[in-house]
C-alpha atoms as a printed R data frame, in Angstrom:
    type eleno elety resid chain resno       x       y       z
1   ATOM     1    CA   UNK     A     1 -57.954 -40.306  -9.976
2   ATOM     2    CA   UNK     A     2 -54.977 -41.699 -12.027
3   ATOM     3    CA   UNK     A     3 -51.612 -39.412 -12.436
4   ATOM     4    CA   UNK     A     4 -51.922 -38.107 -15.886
5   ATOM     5    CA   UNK     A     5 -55.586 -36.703 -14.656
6   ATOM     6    CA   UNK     A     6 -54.005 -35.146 -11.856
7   ATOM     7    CA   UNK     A     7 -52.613 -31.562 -11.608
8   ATOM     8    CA   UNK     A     8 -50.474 -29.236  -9.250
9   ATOM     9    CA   UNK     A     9 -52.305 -26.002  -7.858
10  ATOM    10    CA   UNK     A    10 -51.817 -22.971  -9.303
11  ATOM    11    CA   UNK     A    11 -49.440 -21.370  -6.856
12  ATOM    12    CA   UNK     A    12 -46.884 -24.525  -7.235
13  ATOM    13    CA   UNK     A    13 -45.249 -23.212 -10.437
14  ATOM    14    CA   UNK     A    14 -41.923 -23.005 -11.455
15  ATOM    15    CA   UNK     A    15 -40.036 -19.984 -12.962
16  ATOM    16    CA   UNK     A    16 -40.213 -20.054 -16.424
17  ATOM    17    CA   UNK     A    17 -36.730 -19.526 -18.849
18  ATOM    18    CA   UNK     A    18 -37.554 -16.007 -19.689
19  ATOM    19    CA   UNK     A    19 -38.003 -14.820 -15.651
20  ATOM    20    CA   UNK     A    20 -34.830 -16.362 -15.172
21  ATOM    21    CA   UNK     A    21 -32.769 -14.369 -17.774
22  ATOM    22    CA   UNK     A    22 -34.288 -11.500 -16.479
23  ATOM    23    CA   UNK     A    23 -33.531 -11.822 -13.416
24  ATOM    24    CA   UNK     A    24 -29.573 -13.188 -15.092
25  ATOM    25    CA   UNK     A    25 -29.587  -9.832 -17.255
26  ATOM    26    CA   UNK     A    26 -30.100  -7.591 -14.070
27  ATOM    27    CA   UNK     A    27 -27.641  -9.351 -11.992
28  ATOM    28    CA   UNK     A    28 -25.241  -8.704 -14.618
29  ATOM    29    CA   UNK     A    29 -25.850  -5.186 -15.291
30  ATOM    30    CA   UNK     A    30 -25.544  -4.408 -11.711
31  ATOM    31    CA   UNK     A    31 -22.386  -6.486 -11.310
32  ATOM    32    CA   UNK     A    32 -20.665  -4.294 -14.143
33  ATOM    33    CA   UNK     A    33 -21.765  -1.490 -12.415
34  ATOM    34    CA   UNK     A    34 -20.186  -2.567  -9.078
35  ATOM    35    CA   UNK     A    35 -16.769  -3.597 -10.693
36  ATOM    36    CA   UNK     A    36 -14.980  -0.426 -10.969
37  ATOM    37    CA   UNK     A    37 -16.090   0.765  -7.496
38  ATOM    38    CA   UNK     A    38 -14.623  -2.699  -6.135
39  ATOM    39    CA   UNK     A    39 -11.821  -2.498  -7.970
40  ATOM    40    CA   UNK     A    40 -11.094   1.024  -6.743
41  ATOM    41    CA   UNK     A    41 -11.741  -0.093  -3.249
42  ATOM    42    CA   UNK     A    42  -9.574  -3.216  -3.824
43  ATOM    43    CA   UNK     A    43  -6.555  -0.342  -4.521
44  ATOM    44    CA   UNK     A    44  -7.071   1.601  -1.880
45  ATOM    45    CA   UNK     A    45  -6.847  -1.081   0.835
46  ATOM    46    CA   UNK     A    46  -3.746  -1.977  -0.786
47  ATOM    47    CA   UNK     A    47  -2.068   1.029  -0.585
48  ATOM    48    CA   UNK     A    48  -2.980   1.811   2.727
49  ATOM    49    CA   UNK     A    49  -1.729  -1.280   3.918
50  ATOM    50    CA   UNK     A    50   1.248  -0.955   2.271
51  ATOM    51    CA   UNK     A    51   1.805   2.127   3.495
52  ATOM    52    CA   UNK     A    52   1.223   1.509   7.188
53  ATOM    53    CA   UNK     A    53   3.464  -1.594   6.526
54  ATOM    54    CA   UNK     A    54   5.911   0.996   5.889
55  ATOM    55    CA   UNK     A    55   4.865   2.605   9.079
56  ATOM    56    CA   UNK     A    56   5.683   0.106  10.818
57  ATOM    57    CA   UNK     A    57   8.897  -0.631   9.438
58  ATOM    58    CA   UNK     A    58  10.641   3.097  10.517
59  ATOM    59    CA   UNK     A    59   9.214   2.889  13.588
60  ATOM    60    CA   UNK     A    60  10.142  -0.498  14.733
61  ATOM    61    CA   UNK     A    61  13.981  -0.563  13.681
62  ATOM    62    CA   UNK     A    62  14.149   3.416  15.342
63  ATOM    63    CA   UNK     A    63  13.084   1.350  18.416
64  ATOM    64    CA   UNK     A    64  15.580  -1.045  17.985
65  ATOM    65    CA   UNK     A    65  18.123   1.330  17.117
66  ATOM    66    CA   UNK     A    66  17.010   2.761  20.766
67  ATOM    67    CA   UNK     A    67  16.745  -0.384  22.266
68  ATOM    68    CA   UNK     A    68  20.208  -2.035  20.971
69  ATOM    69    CA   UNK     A    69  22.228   1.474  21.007
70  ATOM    70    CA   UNK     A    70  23.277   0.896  17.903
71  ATOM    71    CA   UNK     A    71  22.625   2.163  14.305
72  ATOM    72    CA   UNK     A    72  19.902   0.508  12.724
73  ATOM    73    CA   UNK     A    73  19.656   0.629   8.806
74  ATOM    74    CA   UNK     A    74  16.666  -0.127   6.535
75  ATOM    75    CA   UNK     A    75  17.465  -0.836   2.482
76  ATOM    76    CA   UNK     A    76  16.141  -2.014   0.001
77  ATOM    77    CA   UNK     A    77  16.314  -5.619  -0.822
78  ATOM    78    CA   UNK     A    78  15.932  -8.265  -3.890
79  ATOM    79    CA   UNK     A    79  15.840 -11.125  -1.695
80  ATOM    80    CA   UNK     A    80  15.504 -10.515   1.342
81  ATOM    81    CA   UNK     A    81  19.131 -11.059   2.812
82  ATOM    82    CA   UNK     A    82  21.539  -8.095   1.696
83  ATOM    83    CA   UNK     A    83  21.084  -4.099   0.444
84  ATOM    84    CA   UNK     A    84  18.947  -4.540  -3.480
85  ATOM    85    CA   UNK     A    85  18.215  -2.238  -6.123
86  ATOM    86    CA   UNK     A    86  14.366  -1.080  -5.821
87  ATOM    87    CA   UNK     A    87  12.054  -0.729  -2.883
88  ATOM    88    CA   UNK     A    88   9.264  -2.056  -4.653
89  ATOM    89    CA   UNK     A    89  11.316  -5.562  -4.360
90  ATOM    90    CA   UNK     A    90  10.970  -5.769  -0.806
91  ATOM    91    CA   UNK     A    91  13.405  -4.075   2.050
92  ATOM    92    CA   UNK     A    92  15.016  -5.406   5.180
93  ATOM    93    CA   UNK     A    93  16.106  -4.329   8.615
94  ATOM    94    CA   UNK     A    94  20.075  -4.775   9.363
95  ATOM    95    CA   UNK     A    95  21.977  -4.720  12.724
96  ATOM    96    CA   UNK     A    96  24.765  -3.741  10.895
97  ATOM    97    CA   UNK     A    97  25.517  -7.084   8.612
98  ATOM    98    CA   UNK     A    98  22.775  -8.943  10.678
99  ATOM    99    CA   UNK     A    99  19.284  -9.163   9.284
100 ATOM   100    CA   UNK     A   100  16.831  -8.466  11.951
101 ATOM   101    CA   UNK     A   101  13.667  -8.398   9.843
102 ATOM   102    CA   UNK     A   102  13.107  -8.525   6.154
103 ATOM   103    CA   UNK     A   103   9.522  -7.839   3.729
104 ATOM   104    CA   UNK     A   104   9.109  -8.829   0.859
105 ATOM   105    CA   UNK     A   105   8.155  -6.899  -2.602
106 ATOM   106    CA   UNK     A   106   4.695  -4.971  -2.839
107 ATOM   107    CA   UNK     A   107   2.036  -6.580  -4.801
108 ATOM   108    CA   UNK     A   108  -0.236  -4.600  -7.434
109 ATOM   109    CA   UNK     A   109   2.355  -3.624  -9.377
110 ATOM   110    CA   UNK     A   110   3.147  -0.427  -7.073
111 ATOM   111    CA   UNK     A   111   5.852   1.358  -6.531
112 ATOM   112    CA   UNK     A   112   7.979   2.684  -3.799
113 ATOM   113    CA   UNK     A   113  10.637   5.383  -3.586
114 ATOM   114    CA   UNK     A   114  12.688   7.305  -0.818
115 ATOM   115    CA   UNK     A   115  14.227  10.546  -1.799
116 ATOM   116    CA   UNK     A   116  16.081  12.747   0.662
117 ATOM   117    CA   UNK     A   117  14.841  16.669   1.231
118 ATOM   118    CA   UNK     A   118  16.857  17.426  -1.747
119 ATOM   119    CA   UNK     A   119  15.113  14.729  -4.062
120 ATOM   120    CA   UNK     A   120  18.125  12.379  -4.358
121 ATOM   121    CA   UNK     A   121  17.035   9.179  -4.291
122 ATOM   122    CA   UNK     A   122  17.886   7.160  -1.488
123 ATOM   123    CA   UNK     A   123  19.087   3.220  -1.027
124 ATOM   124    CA   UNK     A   124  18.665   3.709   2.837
125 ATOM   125    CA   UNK     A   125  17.950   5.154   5.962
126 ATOM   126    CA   UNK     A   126  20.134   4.938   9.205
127 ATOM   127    CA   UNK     A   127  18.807   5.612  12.831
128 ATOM   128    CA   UNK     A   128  21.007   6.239  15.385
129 ATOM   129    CA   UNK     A   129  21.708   4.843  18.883
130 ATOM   130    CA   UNK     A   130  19.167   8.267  19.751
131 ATOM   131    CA   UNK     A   131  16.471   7.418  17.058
132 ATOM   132    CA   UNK     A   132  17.529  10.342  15.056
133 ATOM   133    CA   UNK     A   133  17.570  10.135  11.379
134 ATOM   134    CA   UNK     A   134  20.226  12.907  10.654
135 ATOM   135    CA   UNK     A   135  21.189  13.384   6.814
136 ATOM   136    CA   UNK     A   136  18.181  11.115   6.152
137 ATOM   137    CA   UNK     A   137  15.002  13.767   6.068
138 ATOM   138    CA   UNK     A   138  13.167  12.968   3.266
139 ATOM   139    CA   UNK     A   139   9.997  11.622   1.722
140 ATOM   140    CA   UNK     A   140   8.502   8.424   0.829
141 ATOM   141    CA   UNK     A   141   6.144   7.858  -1.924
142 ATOM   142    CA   UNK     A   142   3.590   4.910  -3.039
143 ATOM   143    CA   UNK     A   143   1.940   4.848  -5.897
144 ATOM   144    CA   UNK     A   144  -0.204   2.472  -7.891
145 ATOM   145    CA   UNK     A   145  -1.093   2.672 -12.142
146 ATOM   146    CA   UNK     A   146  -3.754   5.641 -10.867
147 ATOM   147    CA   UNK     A   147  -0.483   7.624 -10.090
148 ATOM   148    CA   UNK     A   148  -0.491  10.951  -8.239
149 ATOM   149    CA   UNK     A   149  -3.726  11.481  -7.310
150 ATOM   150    CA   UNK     A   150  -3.877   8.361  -5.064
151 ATOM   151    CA   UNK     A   151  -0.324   8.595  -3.822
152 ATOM   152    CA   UNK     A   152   0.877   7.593  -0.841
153 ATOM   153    CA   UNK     A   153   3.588   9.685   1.025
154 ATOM   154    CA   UNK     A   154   5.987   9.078   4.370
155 ATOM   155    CA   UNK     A   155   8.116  12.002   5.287
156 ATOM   156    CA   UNK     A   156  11.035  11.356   8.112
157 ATOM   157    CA   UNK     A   157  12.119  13.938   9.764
158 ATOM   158    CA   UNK     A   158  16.167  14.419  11.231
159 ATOM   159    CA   UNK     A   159  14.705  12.904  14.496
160 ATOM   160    CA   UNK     A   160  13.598  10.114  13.186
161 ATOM   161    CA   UNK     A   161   9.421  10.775  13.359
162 ATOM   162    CA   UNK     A   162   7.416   9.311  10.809
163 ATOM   163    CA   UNK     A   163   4.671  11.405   9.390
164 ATOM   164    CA   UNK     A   164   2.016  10.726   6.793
165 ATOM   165    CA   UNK     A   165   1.518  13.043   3.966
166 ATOM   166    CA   UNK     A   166  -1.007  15.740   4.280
167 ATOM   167    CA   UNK     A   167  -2.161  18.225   1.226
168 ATOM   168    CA   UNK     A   168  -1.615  21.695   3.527
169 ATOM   169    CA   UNK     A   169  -2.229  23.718   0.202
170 ATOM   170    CA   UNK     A   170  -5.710  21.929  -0.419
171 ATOM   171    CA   UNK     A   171  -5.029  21.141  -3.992
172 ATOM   172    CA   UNK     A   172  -5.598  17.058  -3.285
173 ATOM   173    CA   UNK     A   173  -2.164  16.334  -3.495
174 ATOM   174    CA   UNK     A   174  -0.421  14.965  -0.681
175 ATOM   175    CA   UNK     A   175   3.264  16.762   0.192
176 ATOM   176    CA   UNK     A   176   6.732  15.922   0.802
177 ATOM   177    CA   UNK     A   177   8.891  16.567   3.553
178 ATOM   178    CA   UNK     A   178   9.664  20.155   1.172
179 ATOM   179    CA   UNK     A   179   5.951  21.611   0.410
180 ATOM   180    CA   UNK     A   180   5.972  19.544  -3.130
181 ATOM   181    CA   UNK     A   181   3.413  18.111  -4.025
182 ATOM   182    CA   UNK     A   182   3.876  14.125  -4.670
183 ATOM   183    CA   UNK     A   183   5.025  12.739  -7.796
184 ATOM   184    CA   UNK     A   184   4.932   9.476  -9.097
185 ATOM   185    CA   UNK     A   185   6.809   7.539 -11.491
């Protein structure tokens, strides 16, 4: 039997072009149909890690502010090294003209803001040699481009605790420190 005479069985076959764009066409439909669930998903993470980088923040210099018994501030910063102009740039921790710790600005675009009870915008927050927070009770918010509905909220209290947001009035908007609900920017 020569080679042009012979053949490949039956169940040897390749795809042909059409079952492959098929299968392309479906992959594609379901892949736009994922996006904007992933992308959603994508937001939320951020935020939430954002926010509990926050967290973290408040509580760690009130320890040191403990710890050192001293007054511990946290401001906003530009680059990292002295007091800046917006949150979303970044913040550090000072020992009063030494940095302890700095982060650097939130990605996504988001934004950050600390306003006190009163909704004055804030630059800083002190803790004292206690922990305490006095003249600083107020709220932080994070938002991202979906604005209020997804917002993010911190509110301090005169002692210094850090608590998240909650929606008490079961509207689906988180709260400041006053009953408000959260705005963003």
């Amino acid at each position: 039997m020569n080679a042009k005479t012979q053949s490949l069985p039956g169940h040897l076959r390749g795809y042909t072009l059409v079952e492959m764009l098929i299968v392309l066409a479906i992959v594609a439909i379901l892949a736009s149909l994922a996006a904007p669930f992933l992308i959603a998903v994508a937001q939320d993470n951020r935020l939430a890690t954002q926010i509990n980088l926050l967290v973290g923040t408040l509580q760690f210099a009130r320890t040191e502010a403990i710890k050192r018994g001293t007054t511990i501030t946290v401001c906003r910063s530009d680059d990292g090294t002295i007091c800046g102009s917006n949150w979303k740039n970044g913040w550090i921790i000072l020992s009063g003209a030494t940095v302890i710790k700095s982060y650097p600005a939130l990605s996504g675009n988001n934004t950050l803001r600390y306003n006190l009870s009163g909704n004055t915008a804030q630059d800083r927050i002190l803790f004292d040699s206690q922990g305490f927070s006095l003249n600083y009770t107020g709220t932080w918010t994070l938002c991202d481009n979906r604005g209020t509905s997804h917002a993010h909220g911190l509110n301090i209290a005169n002692t210094g605790r850090v608590i998240k947001s909650r929606d008490t009035n079961g509207n689906g908007l988180l709260e400041d420190v006053n009953g408000n609900d959260l705005s963003c920017p």
